[in-house]
C-alpha positions, -999 to 999 in steps of 0.1 A, spaced: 25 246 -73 -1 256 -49 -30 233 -38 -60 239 -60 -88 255 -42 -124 239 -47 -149 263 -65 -184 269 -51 -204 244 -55 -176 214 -64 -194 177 -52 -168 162 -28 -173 130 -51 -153 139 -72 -122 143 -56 -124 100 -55 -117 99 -90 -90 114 -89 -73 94 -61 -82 65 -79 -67 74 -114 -30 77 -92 -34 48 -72 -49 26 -103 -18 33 -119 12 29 -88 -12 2 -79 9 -20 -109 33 -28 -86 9 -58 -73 12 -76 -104 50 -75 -107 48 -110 -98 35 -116 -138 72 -103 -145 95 -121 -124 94 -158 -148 104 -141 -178 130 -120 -161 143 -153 -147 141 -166 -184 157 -142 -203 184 -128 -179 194 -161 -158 178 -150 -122 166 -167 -92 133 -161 -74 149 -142 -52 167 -121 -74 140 -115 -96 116 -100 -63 144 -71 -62 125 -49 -82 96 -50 -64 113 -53 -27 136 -23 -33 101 -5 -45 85 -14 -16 113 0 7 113 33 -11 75 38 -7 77 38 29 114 62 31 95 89 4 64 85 23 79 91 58 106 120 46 80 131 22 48 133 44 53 166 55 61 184 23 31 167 5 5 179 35 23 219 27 24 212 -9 -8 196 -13 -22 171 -35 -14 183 -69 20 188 -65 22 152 -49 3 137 -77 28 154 -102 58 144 -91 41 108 -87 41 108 -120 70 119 -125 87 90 -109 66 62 -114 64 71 -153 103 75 -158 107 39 -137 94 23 -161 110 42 -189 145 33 -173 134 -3 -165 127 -6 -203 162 6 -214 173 -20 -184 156 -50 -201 167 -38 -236 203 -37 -223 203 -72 -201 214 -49 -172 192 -65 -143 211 -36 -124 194 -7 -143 154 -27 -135 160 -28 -105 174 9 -99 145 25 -121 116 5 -109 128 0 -72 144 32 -65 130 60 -90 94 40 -95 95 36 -61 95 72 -47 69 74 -72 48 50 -55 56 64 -18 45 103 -28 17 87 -50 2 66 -21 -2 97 2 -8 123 -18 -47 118 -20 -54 104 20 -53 134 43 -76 154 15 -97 128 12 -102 123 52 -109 170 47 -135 160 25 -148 131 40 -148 136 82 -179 119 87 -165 84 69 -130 85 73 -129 46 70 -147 47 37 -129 75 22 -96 58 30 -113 33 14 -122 47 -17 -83 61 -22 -67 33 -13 -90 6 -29 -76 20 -64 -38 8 -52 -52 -26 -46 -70 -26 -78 -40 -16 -99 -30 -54 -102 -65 -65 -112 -58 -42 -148 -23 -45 -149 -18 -83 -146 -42 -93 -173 -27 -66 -193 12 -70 -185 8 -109 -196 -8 -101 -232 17 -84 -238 39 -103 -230 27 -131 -249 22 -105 -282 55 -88 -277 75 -120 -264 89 -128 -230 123 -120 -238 143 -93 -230 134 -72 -258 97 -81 -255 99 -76 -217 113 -38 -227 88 -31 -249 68 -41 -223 80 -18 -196 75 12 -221 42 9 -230 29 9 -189 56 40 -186 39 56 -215 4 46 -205 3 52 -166 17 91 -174 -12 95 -193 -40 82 -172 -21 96 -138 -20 134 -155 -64 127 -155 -59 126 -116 -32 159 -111 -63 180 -135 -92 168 -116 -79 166 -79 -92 198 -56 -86 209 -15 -119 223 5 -125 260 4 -115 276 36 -143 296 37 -163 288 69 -130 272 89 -125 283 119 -99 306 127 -73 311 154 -72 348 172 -43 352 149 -61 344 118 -46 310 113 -64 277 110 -78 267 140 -69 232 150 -96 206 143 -122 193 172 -114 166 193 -80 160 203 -49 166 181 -15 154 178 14 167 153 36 144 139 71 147 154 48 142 187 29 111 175 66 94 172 70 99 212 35 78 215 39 42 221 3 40 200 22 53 171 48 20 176 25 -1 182 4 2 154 37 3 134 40 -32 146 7 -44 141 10 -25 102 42 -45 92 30 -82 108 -1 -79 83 14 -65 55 43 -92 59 18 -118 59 0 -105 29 27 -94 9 46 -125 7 19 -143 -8 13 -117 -34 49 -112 -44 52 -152 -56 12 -152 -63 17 -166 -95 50 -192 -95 33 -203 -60 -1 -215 -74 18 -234 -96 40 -251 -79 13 -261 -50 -7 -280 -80 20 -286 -99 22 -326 -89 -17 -332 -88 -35 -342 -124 -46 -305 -131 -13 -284 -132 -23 -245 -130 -12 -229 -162 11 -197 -167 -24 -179 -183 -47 -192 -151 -15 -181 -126 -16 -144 -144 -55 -147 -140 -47 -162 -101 -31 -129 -95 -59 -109 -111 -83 -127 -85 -60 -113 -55 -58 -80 -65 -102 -82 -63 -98 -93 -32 -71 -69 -21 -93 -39 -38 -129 -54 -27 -107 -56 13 -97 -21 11 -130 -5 6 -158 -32 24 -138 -38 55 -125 0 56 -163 7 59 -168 -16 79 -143 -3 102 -167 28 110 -193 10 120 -176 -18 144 -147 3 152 -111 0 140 -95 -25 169 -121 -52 161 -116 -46 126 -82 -55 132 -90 -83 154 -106 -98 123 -76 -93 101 -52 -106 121 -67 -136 140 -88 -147 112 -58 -139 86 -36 -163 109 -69 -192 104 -66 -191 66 -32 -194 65 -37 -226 93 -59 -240 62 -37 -237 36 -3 -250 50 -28 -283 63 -45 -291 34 -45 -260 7 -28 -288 -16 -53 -312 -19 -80 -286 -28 -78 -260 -59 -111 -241 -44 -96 -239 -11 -62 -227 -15 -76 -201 -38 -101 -192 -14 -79 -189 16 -56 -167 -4 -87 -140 -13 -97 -141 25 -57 -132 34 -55 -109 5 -88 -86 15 -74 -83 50 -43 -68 39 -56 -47 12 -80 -35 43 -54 -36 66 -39 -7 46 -74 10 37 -83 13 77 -48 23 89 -49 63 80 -87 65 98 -74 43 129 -43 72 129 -71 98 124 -93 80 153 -62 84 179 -38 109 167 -67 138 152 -66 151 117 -39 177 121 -11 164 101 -24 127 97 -14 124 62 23 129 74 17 106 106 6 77 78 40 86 60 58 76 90 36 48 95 42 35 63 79 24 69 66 -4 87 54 -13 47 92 -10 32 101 -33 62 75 -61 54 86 -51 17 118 -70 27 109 -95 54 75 -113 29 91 -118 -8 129 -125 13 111 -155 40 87 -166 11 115 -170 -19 146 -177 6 131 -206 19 118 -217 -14 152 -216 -30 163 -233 2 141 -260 1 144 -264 -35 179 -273 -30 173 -299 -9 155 -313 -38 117 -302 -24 92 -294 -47 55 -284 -51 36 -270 -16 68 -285 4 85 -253 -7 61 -230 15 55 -253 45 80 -234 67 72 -198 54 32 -206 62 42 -214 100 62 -182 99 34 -157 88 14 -172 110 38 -163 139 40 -132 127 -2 -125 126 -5 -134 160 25 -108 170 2 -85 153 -27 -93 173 -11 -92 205 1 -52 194 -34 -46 184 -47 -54 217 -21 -33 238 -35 1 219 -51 30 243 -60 63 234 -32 87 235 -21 101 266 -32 141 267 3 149 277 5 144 232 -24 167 226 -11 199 210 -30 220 240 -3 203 259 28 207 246 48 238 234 35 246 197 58 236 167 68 259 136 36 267 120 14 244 141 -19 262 158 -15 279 189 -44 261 208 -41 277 242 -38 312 228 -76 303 212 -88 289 241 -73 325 263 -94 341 232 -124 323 231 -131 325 271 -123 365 270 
């Protein structure tokens, strides 16, 4: 399937759209914490057996975005987007016979492992041709794309828990469920594959040999950008916010509830689903204002703010985020726009250091650093939980330790964040022995001065 060319005349603005309707739709997996009380319900699980799903998704974005980078960038978009769909789709579908079935095994398999290679190929597929389109606002284009992934939760959890509460929440209702978003996102996704387009060549420059001529500015190819310690350290400083974030999003919904669960207004399950609608505004709203806002104060500070601020709200809530409803909820839509923008900036901070040439396979790479903090947030926030709820804890005493954690984590972030340089030229592709297919800079320099 080769990438569609643009036509003359196509408007750049509308290649958006079409990131959005993909990341929209993988974008669900935000609100899989609507899902994980009735799966306890109906098939006898804990909290952190329930997170499976969704942790096992998580770690299969980042392995089909790093193994996958490269094939999407020769692919190109529409081929990405199709087999997005693909997977994420037939997730569901398989999830579905799972719940139908009571086999917890077959959930986890079709929404962790198939749904989530879905989600990996999905979440690239639309950044590198939205930074061709876009070079003069990387940060908001990124924006734009990824914005949509945050978003996802902000239709899906409203939507997950009516049906929920018109099909039933047990197993049958929960399969019935899972079919209608397989059925649904394959639909709306295949609007996204038709509309999505690649710039025209014409008017690129060429290399003496007729191939693209690498980008201005300096460039770095992927298998290089692994030798880089700038690569590793913005690995770290990608998995301590995510971590931080992700942990709180996971439990979003039994978490609210059990901080105010002692106090004379307990939150219901209806305001929890609504809780976790909240979020994902803040995670969407995160991804595209501070993304923009990373191109005007730079992407270091940007991350300065996320982290350092990030570690301030989390400070507020583990002191006294149980005594105030309007607080804790307000801490937790600061935290979530950082890490929604945490992942918005990351591709045009890759773009910033490492060039254009293959950046969308770079941020595949990067992205393990996501299946990692998959793991580490829902296994510190629910392990401890189920720890502590043993020792016959209850309400905001269940999160106490895993609030001093992330916070420990944020500042490791910080501390990465500070220690990043521009690459060393010895990375540039004019320095190093071209790879298969990569430009030949130094024969187009030879050309250009002769």
């Amino acid at each position: 399937m080769s990438p569609p060319i643009a036509p003359v005349g196509w408007s750049r603005w509308l290649v958006p759209p079409a990131a959005l309707a993909i990341h929209l739709s993988i974008g669900q997996a935000y609100a899989w914490s609507v899902f994980k009380p009735p799966l306890e319900d109906a098939l006898g699980l804990s909290g952190t057996q329930s997170a499976l799903p969704f942790q096992l998704g998580i770690v299969m974005l980042g392995l089909s975005a790093a193994f996958g980078g490269t094939l999407v960038e020769r692919r190109g978009p529409r081929w990405a987007m199709t087999v997005a769909l693909i997977c994420f789709s037939s997730g569901f579908l398989l999830s579905a016979l799972g719940a139908a079935t009571e086999q917890f095994w077959l959930i986890v398999f079709g929404y962790g492992f198939v749904g989530g290679i879905g989600l990996g190929i999905g979440y690239i597929s639309p950044v590198s041709t939205l930074i061709k389109w876009f070079p003069d606002r990387p940060g908001m284009a990124t924006g734009i794309a990824i914005m949509g992934f945050g978003g996802g939760a902000l239709i899906a959890s409203p939507w997950s828990a009516q049906m929920l509460e018109s099909f039933g929440s047990d197993s049958s209702g929960i399969a019935l469920a899972f079919l209608v978003h397989g059925l649904s996102y394959a639909v709306f996704m295949l609007l996204g594959v038709l509309l999505v387009r690649v710039p025209r060549p014409a008017g690129e420059e060429r290399a003496a040999d007729g191939r693209p001529a690498v980008p201005a500015g300096p460039q770095v190819s992927a298998r290089q950008a692994l030798r880089t310690p700038q690569f590793w350290l913005l690995w770290v400083v990608l998995c301590m916010n995510v971590t931080a974030g992700i942990g709180i999003l996971e439990k979003a919904a039994p978490m609210i509830a059990d901080f105010f669960a002692d106090t004379s207004a307990p939150v219901s399950a209806t305001a929890a689903a609504g809780f976790v609608a909240l979020l994902s505004a803040a995670n969407m709203a995160g991804r595209i204002g501070w993304s923009s806002t990373s191109d005007l104060i730079g992407r270091k500070n940007i991350y300065r703010v996320y982290l350092g601020a990030g570690t301030l709200m989390y400070a507020l809530i583990a002191l006294v985020g149980s005594s105030s409803k309007p607080l804790f909820v307000l801490c937790a839509l600061v935290i979530l726009s950082f890490y929604g923008g945490g992942f918005a900036t990351i591709p045009a901070y890759l773009k910033d250091l490492f060039g254009t040439y293959q950046v969308g396979a770079i941020h595949g790479r990067l992205l393990t650093a996501w299946s990692t903090a998959g793991v580490l947030g829902p296994l510190i926030v629910n392990w401890i939980a189920d720890r502590q709820e043993e020792a016959g804890k209850h309400g905001a005493e269940l999160y106490g330790m895993s609030l001093v954690i992330m916070m420990g984590l944020l500042v490791i972030g910080f501390a990465a964040n500070e220690l990043v340089r521009p690459v060393h030229p010895s990375h540039h592709l004019d320095a190093v022995t071209p790879e298969k297919g990569a430009p030949d800079v130094r024969r187009r320099q030879r050309s250009e001065s002769a």
